[in-house]
VEXBA-963883 format. One record per residue (C-alpha): residue in three letters; z, x, y negated. Coordinates in steps of 0.5 Angstrom, whole numbers, padded with zeros to 4 digits, always signed. Each point is the difference from the previous one (the first is absolute). Layout:
<pts>
ALAZXY...
</pts>
This chain:
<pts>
UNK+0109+0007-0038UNK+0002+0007-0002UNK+0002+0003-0007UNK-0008+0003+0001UNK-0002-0007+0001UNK+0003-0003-0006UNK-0001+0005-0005UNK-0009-0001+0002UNK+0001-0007+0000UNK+0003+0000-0007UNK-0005+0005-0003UNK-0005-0005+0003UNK+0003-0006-0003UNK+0000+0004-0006UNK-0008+0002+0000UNK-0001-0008+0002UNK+0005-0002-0006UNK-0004+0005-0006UNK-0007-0002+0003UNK+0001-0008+0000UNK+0003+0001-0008UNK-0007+0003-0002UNK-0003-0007+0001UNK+0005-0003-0003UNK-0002+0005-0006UNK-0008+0000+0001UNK+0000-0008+0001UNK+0002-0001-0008UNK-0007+0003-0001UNK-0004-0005+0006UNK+0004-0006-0004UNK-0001+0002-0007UNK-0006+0004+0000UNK-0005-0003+0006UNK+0002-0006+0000UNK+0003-0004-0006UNK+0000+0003-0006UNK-0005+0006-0001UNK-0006-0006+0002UNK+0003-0005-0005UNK+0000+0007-0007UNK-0008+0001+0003UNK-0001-0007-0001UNK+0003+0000-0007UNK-0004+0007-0001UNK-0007-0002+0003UNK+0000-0008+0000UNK-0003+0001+0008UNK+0006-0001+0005UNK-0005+0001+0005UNK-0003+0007-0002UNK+0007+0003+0003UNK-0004-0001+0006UNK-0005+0006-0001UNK+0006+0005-0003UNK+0004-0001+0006UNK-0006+0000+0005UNK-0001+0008-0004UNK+0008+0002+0001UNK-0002-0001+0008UNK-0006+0003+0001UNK+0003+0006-0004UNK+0007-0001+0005UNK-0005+0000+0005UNK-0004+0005-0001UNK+0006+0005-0001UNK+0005-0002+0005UNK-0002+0004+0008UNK-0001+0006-0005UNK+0006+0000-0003UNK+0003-0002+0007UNK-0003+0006+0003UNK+0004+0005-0006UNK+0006-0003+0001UNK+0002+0000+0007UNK+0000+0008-0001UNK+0008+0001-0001UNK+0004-0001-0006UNK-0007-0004-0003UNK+0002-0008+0001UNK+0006+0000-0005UNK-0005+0004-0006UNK-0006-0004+0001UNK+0005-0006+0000UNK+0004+0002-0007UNK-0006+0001-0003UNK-0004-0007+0002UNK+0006-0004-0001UNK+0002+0004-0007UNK-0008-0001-0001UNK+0001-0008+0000UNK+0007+0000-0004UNK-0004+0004-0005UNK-0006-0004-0001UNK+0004-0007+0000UNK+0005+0002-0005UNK-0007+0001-0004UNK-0003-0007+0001UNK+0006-0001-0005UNK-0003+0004-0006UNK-0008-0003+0001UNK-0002-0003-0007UNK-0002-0007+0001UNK-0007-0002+0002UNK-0002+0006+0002UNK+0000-0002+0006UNK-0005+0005+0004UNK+0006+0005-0001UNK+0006-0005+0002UNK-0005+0000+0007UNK-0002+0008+0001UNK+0008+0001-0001UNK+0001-0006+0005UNK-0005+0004+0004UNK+0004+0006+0000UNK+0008-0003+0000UNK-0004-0003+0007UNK-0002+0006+0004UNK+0007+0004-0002UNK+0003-0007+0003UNK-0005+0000+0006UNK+0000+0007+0001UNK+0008+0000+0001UNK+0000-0006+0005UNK-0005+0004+0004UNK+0006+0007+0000UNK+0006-0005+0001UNK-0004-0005+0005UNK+0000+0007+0004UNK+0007+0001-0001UNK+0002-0005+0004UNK-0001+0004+0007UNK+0005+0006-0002UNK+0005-0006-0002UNK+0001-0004+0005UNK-0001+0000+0008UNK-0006-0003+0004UNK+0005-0006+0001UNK+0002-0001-0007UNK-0006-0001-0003UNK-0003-0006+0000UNK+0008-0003-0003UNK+0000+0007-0006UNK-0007-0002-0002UNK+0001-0007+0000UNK+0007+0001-0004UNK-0004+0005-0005UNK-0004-0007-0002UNK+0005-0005+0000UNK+0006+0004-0004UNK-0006+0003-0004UNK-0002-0008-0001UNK+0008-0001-0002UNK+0001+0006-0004UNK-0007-0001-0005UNK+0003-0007-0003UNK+0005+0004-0003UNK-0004+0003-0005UNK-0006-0005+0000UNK+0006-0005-0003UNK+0002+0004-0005UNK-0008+0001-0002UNK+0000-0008+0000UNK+0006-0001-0004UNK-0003+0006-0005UNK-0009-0003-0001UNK+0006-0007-0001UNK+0004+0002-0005UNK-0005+0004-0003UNK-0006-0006+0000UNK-0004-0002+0006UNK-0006+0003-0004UNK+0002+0004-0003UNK-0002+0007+0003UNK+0006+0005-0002UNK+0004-0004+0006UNK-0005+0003+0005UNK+0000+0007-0002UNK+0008-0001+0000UNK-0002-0001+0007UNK-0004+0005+0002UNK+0005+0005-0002UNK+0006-0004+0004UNK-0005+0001+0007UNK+0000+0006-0001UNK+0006+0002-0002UNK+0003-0004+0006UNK-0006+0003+0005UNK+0003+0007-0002UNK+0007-0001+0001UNK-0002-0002+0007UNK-0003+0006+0001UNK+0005+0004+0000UNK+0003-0001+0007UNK-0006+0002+0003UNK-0001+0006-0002UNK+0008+0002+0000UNK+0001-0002+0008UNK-0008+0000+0004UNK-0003+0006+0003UNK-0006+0000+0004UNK+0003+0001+0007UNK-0007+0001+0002UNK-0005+0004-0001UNK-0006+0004+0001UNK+0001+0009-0002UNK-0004+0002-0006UNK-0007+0005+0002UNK-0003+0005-0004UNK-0005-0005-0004UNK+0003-0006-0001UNK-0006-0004-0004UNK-0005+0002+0006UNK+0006-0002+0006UNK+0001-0006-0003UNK-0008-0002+0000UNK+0000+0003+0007UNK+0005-0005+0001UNK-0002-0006-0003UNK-0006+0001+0004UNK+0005+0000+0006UNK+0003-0005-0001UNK-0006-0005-0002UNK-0003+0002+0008UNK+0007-0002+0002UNK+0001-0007-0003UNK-0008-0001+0003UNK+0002+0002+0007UNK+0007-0004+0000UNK-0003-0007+0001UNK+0007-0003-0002UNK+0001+0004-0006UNK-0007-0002-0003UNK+0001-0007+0001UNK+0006-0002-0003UNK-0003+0004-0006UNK-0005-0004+0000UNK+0003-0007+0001UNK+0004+0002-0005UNK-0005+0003-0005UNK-0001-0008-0001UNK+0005-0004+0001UNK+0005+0004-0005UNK-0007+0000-0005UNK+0003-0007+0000UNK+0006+0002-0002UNK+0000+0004-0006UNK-0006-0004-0003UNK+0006-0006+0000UNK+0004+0004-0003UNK-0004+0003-0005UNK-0003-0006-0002UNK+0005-0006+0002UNK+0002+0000-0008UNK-0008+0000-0003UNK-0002-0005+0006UNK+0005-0005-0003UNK-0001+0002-0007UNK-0007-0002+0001UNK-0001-0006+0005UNK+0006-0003-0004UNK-0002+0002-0006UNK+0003+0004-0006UNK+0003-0006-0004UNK+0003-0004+0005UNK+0003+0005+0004UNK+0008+0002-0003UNK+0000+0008+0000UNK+0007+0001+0001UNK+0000-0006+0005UNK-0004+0004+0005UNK+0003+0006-0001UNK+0006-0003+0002UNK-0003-0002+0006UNK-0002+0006+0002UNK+0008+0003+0000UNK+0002-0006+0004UNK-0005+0003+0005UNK+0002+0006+0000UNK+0006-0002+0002UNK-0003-0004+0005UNK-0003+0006+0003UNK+0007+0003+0001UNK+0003-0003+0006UNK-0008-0001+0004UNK-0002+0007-0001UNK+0007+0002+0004UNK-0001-0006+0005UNK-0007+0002+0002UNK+0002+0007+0002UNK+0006-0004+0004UNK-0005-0004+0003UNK-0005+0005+0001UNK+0006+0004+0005UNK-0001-0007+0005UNK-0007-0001-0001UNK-0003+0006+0000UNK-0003+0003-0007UNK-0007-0003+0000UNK+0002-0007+0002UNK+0003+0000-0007UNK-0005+0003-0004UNK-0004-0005+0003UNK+0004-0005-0002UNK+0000+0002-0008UNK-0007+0000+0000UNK-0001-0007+0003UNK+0005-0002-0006UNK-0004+0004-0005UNK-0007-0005+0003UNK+0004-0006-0001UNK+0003+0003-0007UNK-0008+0001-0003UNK-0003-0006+0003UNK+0006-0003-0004UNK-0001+0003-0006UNK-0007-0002-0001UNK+0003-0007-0001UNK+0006+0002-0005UNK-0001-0004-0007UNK+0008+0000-0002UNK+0006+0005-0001UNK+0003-0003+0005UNK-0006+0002+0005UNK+0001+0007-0003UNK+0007+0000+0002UNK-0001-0002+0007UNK-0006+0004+0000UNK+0005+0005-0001UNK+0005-0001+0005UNK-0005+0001+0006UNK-0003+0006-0002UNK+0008+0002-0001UNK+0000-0002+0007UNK-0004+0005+0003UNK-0002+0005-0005UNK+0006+0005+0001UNK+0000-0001+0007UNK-0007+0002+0001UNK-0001+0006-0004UNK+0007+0003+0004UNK-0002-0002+0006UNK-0008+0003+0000UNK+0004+0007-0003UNK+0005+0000+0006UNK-0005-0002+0005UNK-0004+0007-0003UNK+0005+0004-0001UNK+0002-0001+0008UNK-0007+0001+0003UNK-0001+0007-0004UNK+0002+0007+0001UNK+0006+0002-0004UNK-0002+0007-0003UNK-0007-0004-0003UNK+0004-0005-0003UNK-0004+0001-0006UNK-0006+0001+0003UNK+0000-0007+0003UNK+0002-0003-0006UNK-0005+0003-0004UNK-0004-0004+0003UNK+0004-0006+0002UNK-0001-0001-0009UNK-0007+0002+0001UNK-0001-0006+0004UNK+0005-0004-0005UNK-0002+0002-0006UNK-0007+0000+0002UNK+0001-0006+0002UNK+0004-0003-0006UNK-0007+0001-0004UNK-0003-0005+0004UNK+0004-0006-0003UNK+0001+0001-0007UNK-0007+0001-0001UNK-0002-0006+0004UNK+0004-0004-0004UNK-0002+0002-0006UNK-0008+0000+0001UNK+0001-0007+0002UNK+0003-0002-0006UNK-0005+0004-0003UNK-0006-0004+0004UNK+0003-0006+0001UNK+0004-0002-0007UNK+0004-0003+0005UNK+0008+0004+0001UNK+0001-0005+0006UNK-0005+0003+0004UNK+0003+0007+0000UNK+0005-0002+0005UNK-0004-0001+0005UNK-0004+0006+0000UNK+0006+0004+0003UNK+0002-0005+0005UNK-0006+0003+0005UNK+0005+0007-0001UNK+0006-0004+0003UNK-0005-0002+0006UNK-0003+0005+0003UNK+0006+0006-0001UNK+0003-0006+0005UNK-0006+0000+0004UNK+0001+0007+0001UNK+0007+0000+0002UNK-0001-0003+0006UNK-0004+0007+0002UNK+0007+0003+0000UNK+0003+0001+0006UNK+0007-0004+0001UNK+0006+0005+0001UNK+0004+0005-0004UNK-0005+0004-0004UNK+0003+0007+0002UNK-0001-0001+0007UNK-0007-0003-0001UNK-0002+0006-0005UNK+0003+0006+0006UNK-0004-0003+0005UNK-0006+0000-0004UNK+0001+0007-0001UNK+0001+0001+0007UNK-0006-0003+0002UNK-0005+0003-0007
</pts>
């Protein structure tokens, strides 16, 4: 190896490195903020842990609403880092302010999570991007996978902290909580930093004359170009529903519990401490499906996630004890990291680089759009049914068909499957 060589493959490892920390920064949020503690304060505030449903269903459709567009505008060069910085400082902002809602107002707790949501989503859609000027075409499947799984490991780290802060302070009382909004994002900005300091966008498309109108243009374009690349098209839409039941466990795992096991019995510190050891659990599985996914080819992989996710529901439908939730837990550990680091490797190598962001603008309209289904279903169904058990069920069908639908896909690398699509449209 020239002296050439090594210097751009140090560079390389050293944008890997800077865009993996940024998941282990962002991931305290996902763990305090979407899965554990925010759902436990709005039931306090509320009364309803089910209502959650509805607040997050509203952050998607905004996030999705919103994301080819700012896609469109970001992929202009030097764009990418500000509209990251600013949706990332967004969620930073609006979660530390989670912490200074008076209690019982929880209309206002549920708007400002609304907002700490769509600055976190919007940074994802920016950072999701990036992973194209970071690494190779190669390397993908293993940097993605490794931004989860150290992501997973890193976030037990604050998420520790805040337990022993809401233990020390009273498991109910509300002050350890607002501690621990603030603890999220402080950590989430400190992970930041590397990212920001040490990534560039490598690929890009030229600022024109009028910027507002080129991007719609190309928005325009860019929808023609996934409808006409067939492959394209149908792993957004087998992912539109199996990561629909994804996120809607993660969002909903906590308040589902709550619900079907019961406030009174169900020991709050005992759950959430289920919740760290799983995180820890997810660590070394993230890491594994992207070796696996070298020998076994990157769709096989995602398909063995979701049929763990299926077995993981049908499980949960007949969960009635703490350690049923703790077993629950590790499943989903299983395959929740692998799934979300495949799916965006997967992407990132069928797509045109320069038109990273577009593409991913519209791989998180289909997620997002897609996360609104879940939450929504189950808490319409507990409002119909009065029955919190059956919500599980109304997201099994998600898993079912986004699985059917990977079996359209073609089998092979997807570069090489999309060039030749390109070829012959």
């Amino acid at each position: 190896m020239s002296d050439t060589d090594a210097v751009a493959l140090k560079a390389e490892r050293k944008r890997e490195r800077s865009w993996i920390l940024y998941d282990c920064g962002e991931s305290a949020y996902s763990m305090a903020i979407t899965t554990a503690l925010f759902p436990i304060v709005l039931g306090m505030y509320s009364g309803n842990d089910m209502i959650l449903g509805y607040y997050s269903s509203l952050a998607s459709i905004i996030v999705a609403v919103i994301s080819p567009i700012l896609g469109t505008f970001a992929d202009y060069k030097d764009k990418k880092k500000r509209f990251f910085a600013f949706f990332a400082l967004l969620g930073m902002v609006m979660t530390v302010a989670l912490a200074f809602v008076p209690k019982g107002d929880w209309v206002t707790l549920a708007w400002i999570y609304v907002i700490s949501t769509i600055g976190y989503a919007g940074s994802n859609i920016f950072y999701d991007a990036f992973l194209t000027d970071v690494t190779s075409d190669e390397r993908m499947d293993q940097v993605s996978a490794k931004g989860f799984a150290y992501g997973y490991i890193a976030s037990i780290i604050p998420f520790g902290i805040c337990l022993g802060v809401i233990y020390f302070s009273g498991m109910d009382q509300l002050i350890g909580y607002q501690i621990s909004f603030a603890i999220t994002a402080l950590w989430w900005a400190l992970f930041t930093v590397p990212l920001l300091r040490n990534v560039k966008q490598r690929f890009y498309i030229e600022p024109v004359a009028n910027p507002v109108l080129g991007s719609f243009r190309r928005l325009a374009q860019t929808f023609r170009d996934i409808r006409k690349l067939k492959n394209v098209f149908l792993f957004l839409l087998a992912y539109f529903f199996y990561i629909d039941g994804v996120d809607t466990i993660i969002k909903m795992v906590v308040p589902y519990a709550r619900s079907v096991l019961g406030k009174d019995s169900l020991d709050v510190f005992l759950l959430l401490g289920i919740l760290l050891v799983i995180q820890v659990v997810a660590f070394p599985f993230a890491l594994l499906f992207g070796k696996l996914a070298t020998r076994f080819g990157t769709l096989f992989m995602i398909r063995v996630a979701i049929v763990i996710y299926i077995v993981s529901v049908s499980f949960a439908y007949f969960m009635n004890s703490i350690v049923h939730v703790f077993i629950l837990g590790i499943m989903i550990a299983f395959a929740q990291g692998g799934i979300q680091a495949l799916s965006r490797s997967y992407f990132a190598r069928m797509i045109p680089k320069e038109k990273s962001n577009e593409f991913f603008g519209f791989y998180n309209i289909f997620g997002k759009f897609a996360a609104i289904m879940g939450p929504a279903i189950m808490a319409a169904i507990s409002d119909l049914t009065k029955q919190p058990r059956l919500t599980i069920l109304g997201i099994l069908p998600l898993f079912l068909i986004g699985f059917g639908l990977t079996w359209l896909l073609p089998k092979g690398d997807p570069e090489r499957n999309q060039m030749s699509e390109e070829a012959t449209s």
